[in-house]
DOPA-952471 format. One record per residue (C-alpha): residue in three letters; x, y, z. Coordinates in nm, 4 decimals, decimal comma. Each point is the difference from the previous one (the first is absolute). Layout:
<pts>
 type       px       py       pz
  ALA        X        Y        Z
...
</pts>
This chain:
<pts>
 type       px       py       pz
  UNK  -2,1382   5,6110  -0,6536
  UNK   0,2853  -0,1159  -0,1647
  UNK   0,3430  -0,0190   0,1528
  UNK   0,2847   0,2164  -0,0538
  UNK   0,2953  -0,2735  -0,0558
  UNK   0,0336  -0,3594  -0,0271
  UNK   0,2704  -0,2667  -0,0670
  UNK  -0,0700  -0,2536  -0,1743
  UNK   0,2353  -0,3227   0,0879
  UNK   0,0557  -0,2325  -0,2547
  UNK   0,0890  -0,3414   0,1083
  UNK  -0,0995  -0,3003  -0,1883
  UNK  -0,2023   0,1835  -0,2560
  UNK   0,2297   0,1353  -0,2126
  UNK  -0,2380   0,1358  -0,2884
  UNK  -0,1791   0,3212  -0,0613
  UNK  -0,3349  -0,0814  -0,1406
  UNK  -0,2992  -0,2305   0,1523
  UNK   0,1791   0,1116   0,3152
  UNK  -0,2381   0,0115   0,3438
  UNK   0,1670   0,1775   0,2378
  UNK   0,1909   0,2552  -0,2630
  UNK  -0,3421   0,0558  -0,1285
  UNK  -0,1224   0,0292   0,2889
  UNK   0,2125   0,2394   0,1539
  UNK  -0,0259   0,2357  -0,3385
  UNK  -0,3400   0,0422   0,0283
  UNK  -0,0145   0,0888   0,3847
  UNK   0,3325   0,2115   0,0074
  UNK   0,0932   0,3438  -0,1558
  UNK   0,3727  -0,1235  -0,0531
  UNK   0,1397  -0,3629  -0,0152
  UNK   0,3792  -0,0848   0,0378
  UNK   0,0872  -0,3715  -0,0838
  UNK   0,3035  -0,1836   0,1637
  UNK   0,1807  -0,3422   0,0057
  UNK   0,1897  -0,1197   0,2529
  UNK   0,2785  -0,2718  -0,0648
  UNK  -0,0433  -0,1982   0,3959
  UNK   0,3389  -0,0158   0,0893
  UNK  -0,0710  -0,2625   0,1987
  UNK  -0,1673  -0,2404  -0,2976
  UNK   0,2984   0,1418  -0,2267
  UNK   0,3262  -0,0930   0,2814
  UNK  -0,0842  -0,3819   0,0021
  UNK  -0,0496  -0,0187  -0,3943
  UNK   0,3094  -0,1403  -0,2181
  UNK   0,1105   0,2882  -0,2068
  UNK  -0,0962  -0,1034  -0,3118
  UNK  -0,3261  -0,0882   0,1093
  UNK  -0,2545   0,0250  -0,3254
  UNK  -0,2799   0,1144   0,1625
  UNK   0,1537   0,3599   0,0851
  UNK   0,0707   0,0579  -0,3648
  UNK  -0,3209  -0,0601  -0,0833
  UNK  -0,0895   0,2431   0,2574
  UNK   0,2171   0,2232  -0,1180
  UNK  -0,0851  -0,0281  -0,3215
  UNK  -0,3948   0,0598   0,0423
  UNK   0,0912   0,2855   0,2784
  UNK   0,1499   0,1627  -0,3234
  UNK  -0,3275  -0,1231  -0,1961
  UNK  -0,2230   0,1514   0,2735
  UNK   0,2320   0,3320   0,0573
  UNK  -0,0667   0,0970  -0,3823
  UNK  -0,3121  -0,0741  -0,0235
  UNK  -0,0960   0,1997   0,3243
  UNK   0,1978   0,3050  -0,1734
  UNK  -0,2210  -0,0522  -0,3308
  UNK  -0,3297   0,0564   0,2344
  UNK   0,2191   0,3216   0,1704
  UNK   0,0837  -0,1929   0,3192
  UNK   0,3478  -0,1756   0,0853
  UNK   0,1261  -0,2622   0,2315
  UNK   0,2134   0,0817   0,2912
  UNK   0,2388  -0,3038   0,0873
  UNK   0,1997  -0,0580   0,3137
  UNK   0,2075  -0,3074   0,1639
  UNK  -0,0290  -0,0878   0,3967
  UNK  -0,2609  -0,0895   0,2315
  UNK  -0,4005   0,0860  -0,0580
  UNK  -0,0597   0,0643   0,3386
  UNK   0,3004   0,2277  -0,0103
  UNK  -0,0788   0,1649  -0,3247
  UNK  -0,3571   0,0246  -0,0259
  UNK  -0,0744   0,2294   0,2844
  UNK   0,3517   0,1958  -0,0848
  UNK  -0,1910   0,0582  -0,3632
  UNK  -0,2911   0,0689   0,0858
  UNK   0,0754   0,2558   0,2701
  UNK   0,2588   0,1765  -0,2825
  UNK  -0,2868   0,0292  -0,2498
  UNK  -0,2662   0,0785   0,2360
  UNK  -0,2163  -0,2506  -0,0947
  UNK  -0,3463  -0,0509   0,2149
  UNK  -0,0328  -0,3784  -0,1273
  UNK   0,2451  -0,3047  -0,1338
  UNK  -0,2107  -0,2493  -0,1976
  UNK   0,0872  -0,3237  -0,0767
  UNK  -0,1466  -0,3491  -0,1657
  UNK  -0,0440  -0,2177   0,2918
  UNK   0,2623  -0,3015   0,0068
  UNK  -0,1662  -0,3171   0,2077
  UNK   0,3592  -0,1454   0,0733
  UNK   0,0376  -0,0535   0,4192
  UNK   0,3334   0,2623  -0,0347
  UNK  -0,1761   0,2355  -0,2708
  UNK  -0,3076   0,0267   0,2792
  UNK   0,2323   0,0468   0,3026
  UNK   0,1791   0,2284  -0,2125
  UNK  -0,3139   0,2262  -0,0574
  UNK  -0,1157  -0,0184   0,2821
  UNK   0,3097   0,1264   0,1759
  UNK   0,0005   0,2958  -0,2985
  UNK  -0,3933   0,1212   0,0713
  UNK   0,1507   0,0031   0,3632
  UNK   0,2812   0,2042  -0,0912
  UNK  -0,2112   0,2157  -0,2259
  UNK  -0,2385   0,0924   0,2086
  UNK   0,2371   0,1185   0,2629
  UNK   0,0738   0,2380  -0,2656
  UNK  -0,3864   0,1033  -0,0689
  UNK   0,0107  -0,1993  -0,3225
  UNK  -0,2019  -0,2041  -0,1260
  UNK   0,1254  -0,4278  -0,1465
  UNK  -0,3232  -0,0708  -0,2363
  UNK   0,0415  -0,3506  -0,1654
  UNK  -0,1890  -0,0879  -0,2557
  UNK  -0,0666  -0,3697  -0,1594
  UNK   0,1547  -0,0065  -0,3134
  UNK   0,1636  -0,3552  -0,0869
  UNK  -0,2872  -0,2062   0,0423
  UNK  -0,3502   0,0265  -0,1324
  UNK  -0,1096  -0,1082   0,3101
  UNK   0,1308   0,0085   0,3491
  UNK   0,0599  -0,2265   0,2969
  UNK  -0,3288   0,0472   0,1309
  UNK  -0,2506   0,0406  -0,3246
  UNK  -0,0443  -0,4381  -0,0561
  UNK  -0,0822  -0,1258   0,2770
  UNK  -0,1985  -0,3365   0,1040
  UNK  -0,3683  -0,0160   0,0432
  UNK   0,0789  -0,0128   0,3505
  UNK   0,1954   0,3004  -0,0421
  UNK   0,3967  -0,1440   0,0412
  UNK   0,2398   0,0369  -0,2714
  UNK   0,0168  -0,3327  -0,2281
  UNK   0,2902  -0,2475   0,0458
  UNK  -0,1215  -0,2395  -0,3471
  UNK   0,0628   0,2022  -0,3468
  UNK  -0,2864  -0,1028  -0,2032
  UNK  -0,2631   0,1205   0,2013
  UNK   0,2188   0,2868   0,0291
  UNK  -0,0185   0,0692  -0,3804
  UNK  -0,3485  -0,0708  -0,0061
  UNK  -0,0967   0,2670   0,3158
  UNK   0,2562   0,2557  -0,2059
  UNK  -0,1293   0,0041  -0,3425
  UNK  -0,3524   0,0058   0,1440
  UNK   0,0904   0,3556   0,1934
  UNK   0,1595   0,1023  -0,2978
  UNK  -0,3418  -0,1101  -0,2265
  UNK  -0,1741   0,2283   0,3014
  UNK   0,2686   0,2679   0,0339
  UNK   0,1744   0,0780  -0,3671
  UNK   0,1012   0,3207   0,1532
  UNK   0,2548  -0,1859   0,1687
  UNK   0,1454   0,0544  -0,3305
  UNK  -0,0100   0,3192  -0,1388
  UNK   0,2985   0,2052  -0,0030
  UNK   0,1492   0,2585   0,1714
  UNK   0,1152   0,2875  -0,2791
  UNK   0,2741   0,1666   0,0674
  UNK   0,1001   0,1795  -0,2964
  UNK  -0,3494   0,2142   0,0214
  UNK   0,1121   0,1724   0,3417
  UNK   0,3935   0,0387  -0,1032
  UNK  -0,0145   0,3874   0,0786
  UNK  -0,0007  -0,0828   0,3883
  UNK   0,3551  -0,1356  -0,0798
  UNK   0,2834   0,1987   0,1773
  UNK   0,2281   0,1263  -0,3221
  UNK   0,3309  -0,1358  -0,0467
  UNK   0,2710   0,2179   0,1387
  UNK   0,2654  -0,0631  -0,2310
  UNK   0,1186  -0,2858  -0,2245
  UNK  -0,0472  -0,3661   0,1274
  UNK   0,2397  -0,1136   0,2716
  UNK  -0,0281  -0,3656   0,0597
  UNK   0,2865  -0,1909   0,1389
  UNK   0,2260  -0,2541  -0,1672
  UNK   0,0066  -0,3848   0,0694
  UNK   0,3783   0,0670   0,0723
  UNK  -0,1280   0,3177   0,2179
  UNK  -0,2509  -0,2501   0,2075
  UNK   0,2711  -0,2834  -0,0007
  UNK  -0,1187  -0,2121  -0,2614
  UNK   0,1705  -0,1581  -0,3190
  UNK  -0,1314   0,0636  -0,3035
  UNK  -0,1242  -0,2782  -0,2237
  UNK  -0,2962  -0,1280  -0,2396
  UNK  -0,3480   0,0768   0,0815
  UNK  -0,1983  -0,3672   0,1551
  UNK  -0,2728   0,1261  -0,2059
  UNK  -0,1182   0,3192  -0,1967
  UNK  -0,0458   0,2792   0,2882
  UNK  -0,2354   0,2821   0,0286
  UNK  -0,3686   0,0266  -0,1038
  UNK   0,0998  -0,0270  -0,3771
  UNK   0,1800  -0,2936   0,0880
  UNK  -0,3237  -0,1336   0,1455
  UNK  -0,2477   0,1150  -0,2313
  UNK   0,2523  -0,1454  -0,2943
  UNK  -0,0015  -0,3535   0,1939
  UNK  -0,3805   0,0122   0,0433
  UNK  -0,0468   0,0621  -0,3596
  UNK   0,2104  -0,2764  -0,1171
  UNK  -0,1662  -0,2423   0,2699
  UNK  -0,3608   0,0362  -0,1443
  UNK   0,0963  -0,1337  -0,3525
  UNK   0,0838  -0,3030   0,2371
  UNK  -0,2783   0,0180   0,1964
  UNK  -0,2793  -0,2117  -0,1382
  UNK   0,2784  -0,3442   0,0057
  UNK   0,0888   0,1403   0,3804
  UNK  -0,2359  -0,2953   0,1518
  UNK   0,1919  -0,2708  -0,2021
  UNK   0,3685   0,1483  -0,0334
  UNK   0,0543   0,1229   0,3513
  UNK   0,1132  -0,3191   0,1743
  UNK   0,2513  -0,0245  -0,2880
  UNK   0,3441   0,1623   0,1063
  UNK   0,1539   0,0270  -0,3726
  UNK  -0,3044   0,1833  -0,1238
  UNK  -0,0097   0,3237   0,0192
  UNK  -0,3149   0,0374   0,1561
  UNK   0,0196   0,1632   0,2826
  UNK  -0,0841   0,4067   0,0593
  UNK   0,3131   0,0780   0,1855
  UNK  -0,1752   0,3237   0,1885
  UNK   0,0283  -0,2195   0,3130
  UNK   0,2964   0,2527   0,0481
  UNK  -0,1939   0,3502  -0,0837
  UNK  -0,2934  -0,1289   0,2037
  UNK   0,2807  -0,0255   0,2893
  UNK   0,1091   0,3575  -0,0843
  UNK  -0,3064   0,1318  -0,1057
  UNK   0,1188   0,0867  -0,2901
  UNK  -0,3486  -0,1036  -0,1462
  UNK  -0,3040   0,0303   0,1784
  UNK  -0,1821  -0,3528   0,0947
  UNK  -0,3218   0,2121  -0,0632
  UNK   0,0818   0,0498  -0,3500
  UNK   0,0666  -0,3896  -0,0443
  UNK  -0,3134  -0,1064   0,1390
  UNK  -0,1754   0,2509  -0,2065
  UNK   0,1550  -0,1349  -0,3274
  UNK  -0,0501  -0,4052   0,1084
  UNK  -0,3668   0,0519   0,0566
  UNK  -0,0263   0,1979  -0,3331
  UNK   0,1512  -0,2635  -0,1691
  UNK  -0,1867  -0,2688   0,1697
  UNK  -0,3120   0,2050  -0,0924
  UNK   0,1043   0,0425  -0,4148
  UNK   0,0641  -0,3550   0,0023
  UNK   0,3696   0,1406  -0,1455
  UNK   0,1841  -0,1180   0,3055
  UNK  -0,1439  -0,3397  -0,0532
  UNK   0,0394  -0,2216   0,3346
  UNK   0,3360   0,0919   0,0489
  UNK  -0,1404   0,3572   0,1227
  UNK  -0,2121  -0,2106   0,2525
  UNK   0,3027  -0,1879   0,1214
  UNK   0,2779   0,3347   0,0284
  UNK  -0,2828   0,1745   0,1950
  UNK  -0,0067  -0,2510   0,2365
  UNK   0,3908  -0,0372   0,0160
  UNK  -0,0722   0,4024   0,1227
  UNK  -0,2573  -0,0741   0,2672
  UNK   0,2376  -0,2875   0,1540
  UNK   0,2186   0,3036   0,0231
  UNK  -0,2548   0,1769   0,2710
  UNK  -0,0795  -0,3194   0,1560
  UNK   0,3603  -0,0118   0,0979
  UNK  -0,0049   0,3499   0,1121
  UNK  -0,2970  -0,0562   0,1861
  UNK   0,1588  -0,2820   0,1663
  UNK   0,2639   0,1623   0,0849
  UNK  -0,1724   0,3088   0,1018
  UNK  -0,2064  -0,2016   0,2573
  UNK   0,2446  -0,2696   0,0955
  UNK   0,3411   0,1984   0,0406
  UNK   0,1509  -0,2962   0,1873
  UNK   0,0439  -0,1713  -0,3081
  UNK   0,3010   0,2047  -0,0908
  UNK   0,2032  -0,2319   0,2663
  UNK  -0,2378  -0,2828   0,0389
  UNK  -0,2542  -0,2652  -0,1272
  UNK  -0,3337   0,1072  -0,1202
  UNK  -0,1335  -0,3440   0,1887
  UNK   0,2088   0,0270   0,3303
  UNK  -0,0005  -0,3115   0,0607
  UNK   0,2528  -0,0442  -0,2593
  UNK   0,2229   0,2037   0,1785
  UNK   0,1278  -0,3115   0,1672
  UNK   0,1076  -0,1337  -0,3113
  UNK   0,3827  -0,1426   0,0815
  UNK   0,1937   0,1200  -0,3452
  UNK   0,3200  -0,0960  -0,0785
  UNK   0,2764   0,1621   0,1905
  UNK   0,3710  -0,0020  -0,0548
  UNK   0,2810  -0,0070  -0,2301
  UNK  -0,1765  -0,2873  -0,2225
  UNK  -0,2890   0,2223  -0,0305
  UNK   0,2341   0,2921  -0,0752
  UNK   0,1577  -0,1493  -0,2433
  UNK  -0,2865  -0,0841  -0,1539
  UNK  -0,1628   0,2910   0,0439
  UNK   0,2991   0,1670  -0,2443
  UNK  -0,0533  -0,2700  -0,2193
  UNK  -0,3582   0,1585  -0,0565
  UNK   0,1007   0,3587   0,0132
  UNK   0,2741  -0,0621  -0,2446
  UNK  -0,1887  -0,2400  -0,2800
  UNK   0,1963  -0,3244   0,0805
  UNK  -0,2473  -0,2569   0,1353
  UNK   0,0204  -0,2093  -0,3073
  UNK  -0,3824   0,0375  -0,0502
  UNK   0,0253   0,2132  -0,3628
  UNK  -0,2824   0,1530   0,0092
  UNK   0,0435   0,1293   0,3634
  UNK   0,3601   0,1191  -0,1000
  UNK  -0,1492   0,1456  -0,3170
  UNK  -0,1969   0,1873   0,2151
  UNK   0,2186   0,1430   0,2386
  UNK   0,2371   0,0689  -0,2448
  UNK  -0,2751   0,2624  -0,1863
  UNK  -0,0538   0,1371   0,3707
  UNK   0,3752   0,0661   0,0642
  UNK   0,0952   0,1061  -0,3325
  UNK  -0,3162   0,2771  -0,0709
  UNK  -0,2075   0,0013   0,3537
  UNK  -0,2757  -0,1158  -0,2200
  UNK  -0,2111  -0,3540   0,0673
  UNK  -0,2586  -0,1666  -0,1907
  UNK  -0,2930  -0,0534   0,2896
  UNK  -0,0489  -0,3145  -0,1084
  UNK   0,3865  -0,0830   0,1184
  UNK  -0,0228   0,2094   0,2723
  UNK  -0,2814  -0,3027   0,1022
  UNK   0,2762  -0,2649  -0,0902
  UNK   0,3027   0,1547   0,1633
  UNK  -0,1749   0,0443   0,3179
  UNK  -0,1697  -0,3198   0,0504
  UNK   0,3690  -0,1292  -0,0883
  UNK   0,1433   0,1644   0,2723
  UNK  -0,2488  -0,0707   0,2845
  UNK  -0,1389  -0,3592  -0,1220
  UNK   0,3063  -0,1514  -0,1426
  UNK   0,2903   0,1574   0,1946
  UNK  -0,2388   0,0556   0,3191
  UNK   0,1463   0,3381   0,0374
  UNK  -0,1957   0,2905   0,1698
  UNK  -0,1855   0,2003  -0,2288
  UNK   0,0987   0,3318   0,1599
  UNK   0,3734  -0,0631  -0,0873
  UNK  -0,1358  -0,0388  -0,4296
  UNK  -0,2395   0,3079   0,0706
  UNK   0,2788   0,2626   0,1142
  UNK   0,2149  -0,1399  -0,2680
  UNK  -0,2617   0,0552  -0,2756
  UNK  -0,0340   0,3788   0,1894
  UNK   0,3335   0,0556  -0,0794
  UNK   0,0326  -0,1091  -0,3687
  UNK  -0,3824   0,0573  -0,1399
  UNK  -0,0388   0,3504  -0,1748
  UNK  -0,3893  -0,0232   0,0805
  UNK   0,0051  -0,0805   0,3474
  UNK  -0,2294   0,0533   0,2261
  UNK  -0,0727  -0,1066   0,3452
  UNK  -0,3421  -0,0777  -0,0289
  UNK   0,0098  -0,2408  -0,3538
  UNK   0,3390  -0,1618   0,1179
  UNK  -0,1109  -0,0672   0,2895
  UNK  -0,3357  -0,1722  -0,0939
  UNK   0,1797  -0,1907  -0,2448
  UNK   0,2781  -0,1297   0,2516
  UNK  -0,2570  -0,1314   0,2129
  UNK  -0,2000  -0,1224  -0,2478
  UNK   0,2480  -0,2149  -0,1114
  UNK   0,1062  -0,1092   0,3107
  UNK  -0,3923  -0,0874   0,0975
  UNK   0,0276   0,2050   0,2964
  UNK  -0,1928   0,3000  -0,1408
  UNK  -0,3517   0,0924  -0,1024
  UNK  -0,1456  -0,2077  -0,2421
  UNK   0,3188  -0,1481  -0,0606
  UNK   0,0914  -0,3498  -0,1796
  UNK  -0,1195  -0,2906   0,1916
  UNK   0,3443  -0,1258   0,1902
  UNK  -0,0541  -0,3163  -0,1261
  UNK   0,0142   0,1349  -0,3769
  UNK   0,3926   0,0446  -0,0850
  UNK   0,0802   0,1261  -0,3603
  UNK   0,2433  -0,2898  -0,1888
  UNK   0,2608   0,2380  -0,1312
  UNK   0,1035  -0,2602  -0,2926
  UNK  -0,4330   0,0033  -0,1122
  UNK  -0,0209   0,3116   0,0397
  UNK   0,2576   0,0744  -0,2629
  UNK  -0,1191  -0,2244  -0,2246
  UNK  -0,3521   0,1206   0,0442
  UNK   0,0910   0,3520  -0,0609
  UNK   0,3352   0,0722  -0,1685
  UNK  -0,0423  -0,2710  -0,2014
  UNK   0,2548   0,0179  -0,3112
  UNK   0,2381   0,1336   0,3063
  UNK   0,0350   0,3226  -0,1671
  UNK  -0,0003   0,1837   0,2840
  UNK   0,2357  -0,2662   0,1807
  UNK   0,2448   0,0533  -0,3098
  UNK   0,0214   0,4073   0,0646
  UNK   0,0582   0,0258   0,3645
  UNK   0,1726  -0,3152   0,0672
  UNK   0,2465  -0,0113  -0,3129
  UNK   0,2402  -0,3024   0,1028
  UNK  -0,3346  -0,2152  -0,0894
  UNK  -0,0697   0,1557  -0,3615
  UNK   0,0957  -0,3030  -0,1666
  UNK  -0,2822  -0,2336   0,1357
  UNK  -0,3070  -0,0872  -0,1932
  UNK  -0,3269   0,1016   0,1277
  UNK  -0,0488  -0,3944   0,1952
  UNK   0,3477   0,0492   0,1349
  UNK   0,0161   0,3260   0,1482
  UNK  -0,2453   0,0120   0,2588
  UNK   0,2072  -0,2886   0,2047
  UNK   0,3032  -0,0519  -0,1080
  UNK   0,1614  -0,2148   0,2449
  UNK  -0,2005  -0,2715  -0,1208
  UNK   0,1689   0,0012  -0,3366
  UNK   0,2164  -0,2687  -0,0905
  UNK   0,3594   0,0540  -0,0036
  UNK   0,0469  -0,0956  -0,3418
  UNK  -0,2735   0,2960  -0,0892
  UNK   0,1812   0,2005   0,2802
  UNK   0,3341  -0,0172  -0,1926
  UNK  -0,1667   0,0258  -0,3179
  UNK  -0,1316   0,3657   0,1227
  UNK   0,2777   0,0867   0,0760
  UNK  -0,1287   0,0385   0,4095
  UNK   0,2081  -0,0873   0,2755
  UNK  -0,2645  -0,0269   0,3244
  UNK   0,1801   0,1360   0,3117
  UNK   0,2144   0,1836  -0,2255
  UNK  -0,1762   0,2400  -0,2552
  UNK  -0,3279  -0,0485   0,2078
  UNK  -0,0696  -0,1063   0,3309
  UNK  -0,1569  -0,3332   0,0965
  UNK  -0,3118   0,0437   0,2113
  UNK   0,0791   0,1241   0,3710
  UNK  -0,3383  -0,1937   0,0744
  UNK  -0,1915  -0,2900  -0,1423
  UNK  -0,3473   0,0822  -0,0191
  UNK  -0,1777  -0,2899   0,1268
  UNK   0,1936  -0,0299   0,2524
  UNK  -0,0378   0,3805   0,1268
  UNK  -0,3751  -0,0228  -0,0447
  UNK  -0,0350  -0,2981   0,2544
  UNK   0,1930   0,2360   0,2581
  UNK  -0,2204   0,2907  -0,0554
  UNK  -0,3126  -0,2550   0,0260
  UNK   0,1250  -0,1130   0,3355
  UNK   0,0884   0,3762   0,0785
  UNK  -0,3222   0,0939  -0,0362
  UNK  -0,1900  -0,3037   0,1351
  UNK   0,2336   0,0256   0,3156
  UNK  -0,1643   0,4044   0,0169
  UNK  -0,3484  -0,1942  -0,0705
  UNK   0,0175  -0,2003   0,2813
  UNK   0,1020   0,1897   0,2740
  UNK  -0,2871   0,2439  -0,0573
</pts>
């Protein structure tokens, strides 16, 4: 028997086709409303030209009309979920809220706290797994545990997947549209300036077109993806790492076109390589779906009694980092892109990090909640895992003993420095064997470019060798006391 009415809560799936829960609540419901609630308390703390809530707002706008094309529309309010929810629900009558489930420690204690709240009501909180293809608790060990090394990982998930392809298929939405509750009136969504945000250029192109248009453009790239992805100035990436985050796309969808393309050979082994980029995705959600004491601490506690650097030296050297003035170009390079568009290449995200906690010895929880604040795509669960991969206290993370050279690894690759020469300007006048560590120039060359070190750019705040011997004897101090 179906129910009467439900409301359907859209959270961090902001798309109306290949949609679980909405498609699941069509089918089983008589009428559907569909809501979005702008968390007052995620909003407050924000800077108020943060670029993440335009792109919400943007593909809230995306989702509203394409909702009204299938008869439906989106309600939208501002304040607290636990406040709003159960308000909305109780106003519309509804017998059932369904959501995508959300495997972040708040998101969980959040939901759990709204089925409570529901219920008390005589409703019903049905969550539904949506933005993985396979949950917390579907690849698991032989001995039955979750995994804690990726590659077995990979192999135990595309082995369900070769035994399940169901996991796959979609969920139709557009089939069941007349359950939709019809619009009222004309569309009614708020302003940035109405929700206390500045407008300003979209980080990426919003909305399901925005992500369908990306994905399109991404698989003409596709079969070099293997080869050009370490590579900062190619353009190789797929940029959805943002619409995943939103669910503006549906991950289903992606895995269903990698493994086609894998299969036609069209993809060539760049499809092979992107669909693995997708299951280190839900290894990190898995990880932090089992393990939510990672948010705050070390994967391997034992690292947890790891003595960082402390103080004003470390804070100033900390904003050194944040700011793009450690006199390493192609860290700078890379911070600049961060600060400037929220967007950053993984393979610098790798560089940048292992900068921060192997050369400056600075916690990596201070770099992971500054890359929350300034990365469009960011997500607990993939920051996270990188942080402590770079800082070797994670799962599967880089040996300790391992410590990227920031001056090789911009040779090796941004070779010709042209991605050095975009986001780090004051050095656009060095030839590709000059740019990558320029206080080694000579001064004659120096004056010659026209580069005053200390002046136009800064001289490194570290010196490498020097900073790799302290994390060594950090380490091996941590190493011996076990």
């Amino acid at each position: 028997m179906k129910m009467s009415n439900s409301l359907l809560w859209f959270r961090r799936d902001l798309r109306a086709f290949d949609h679980a829960a909405l498609h699941r609540a069509l089918t089983s419901s008589n009428c559907v409303h569909c809501v979005f609630v702008y968390d007052s308390d995620i909003l407050d703390p924000l800077p108020r030209d943060d670029r993440r809530v335009r792109f919400i707002h943007a593909s809230l706008a995306s989702l509203d009309a394409e909702l009204r094309r299938l008869g439906g529309y989106l309600i939208v309010r501002q304040g607290r979920p636990l406040e709003v929810i159960p308000a909305l629900a109780a106003e519309l009558a509804c017998d059932a809220v369904w959501v995508c489930a959300d495997y972040e420690p708040e998101a969980v204690e959040r939901d759990a706290r709204m089925a409570a709240l529901l219920a008390a009501q005589g409703r019903k909180f049905l969550s539904v797994k949506d933005q993985v293809v396979f949950d917390s608790g579907d690849v698991l060990t032989l001995a039955g545990g979750p995994f804690s090394v990726f590659t077995p990982y990979k192999k135990a998930w595309l082995k369900r997947l070769a035994a399940q392809p169901e996991a796959l298929a979609a969920y139709p939405v557009d089939a069941h549209a007349d359950a939709f509750a019809a619009p009222a009136g004309p569309a009614r969504l708020p302003t940035l300036a109405q929700l206390g945000f500045a407008e300003g250029p979209l980080p990426a192109p919003a909305g399901m077109e925005g992500a369908a248009d990306l994905f399109e453009r991404f698989l003409a790239r596709l079969p070099d993806y293997g080869r050009a992805r370490d590579f900062p100035a190619e353009d190789a990436s797929s940029r959805l790492s943002v619409h995943l985050r939103f669910g503006t796309t549906s991950v289903r969808h992606l895995v269903r076109s990698a493994r086609a393309l894998q299969d036609s050979g069209a993809g060539g082994s760049g499809a092979t390589v992107w669909l693995s980029e997708l299951v280190w995705r839900e290894f990190y959600m898995m990880i932090l779906a089992r393990h939510p004491q990672v948010v705050t601490r070390a994967f391997k506690p034992a690292f947890d009694t790891l003595a960082w650097d402390e103080g004003p030296a470390a804070d100033a050297l900390f904003a050194a980092w944040c700011e793009g003035r450690t006199g390493y170009p192609l860290v700078d390079a890379g911070m600049a892109q961060l600060n400037h568009t929220g967007f950053m290449h993984n393979r610098l995200r790798m560089v940048t990090a292992s900068f921060l906690t192997k050369d400056l010895g600075i916690d990596w929880r201070r770099g992971e909640r500054y890359f929350a604040l300034k990365l469009n795509d960011y997500e607990l669960a993939s920051n996270n895992g990188g942080w402590q991969w770079a800082a070797s206290t994670g799962c599967d993370a880089q040996p300790w003993f391992r410590i990227f050279n920031p001056v090789t690894q911009s040779q090796r690759f941004d070779a010709q420095g042209d991605f050095i020469r975009e986001w780090v300007p004051a050095l656009a006048r060095l030839g590709a064997k000059e740019i990558h560590a320029p206080w080694l120039l000579a001064p004659a060359l120096l004056a010659e470019r026209a580069l005053v070190l200390g002046r136009d750019y800064p001289l490194p705040v570290v010196e490498h060798d020097a900073a790799r011997r302290r994390t060594l004897e950090r380490f091996g101090r941590l190493k011996k006391a076990q």
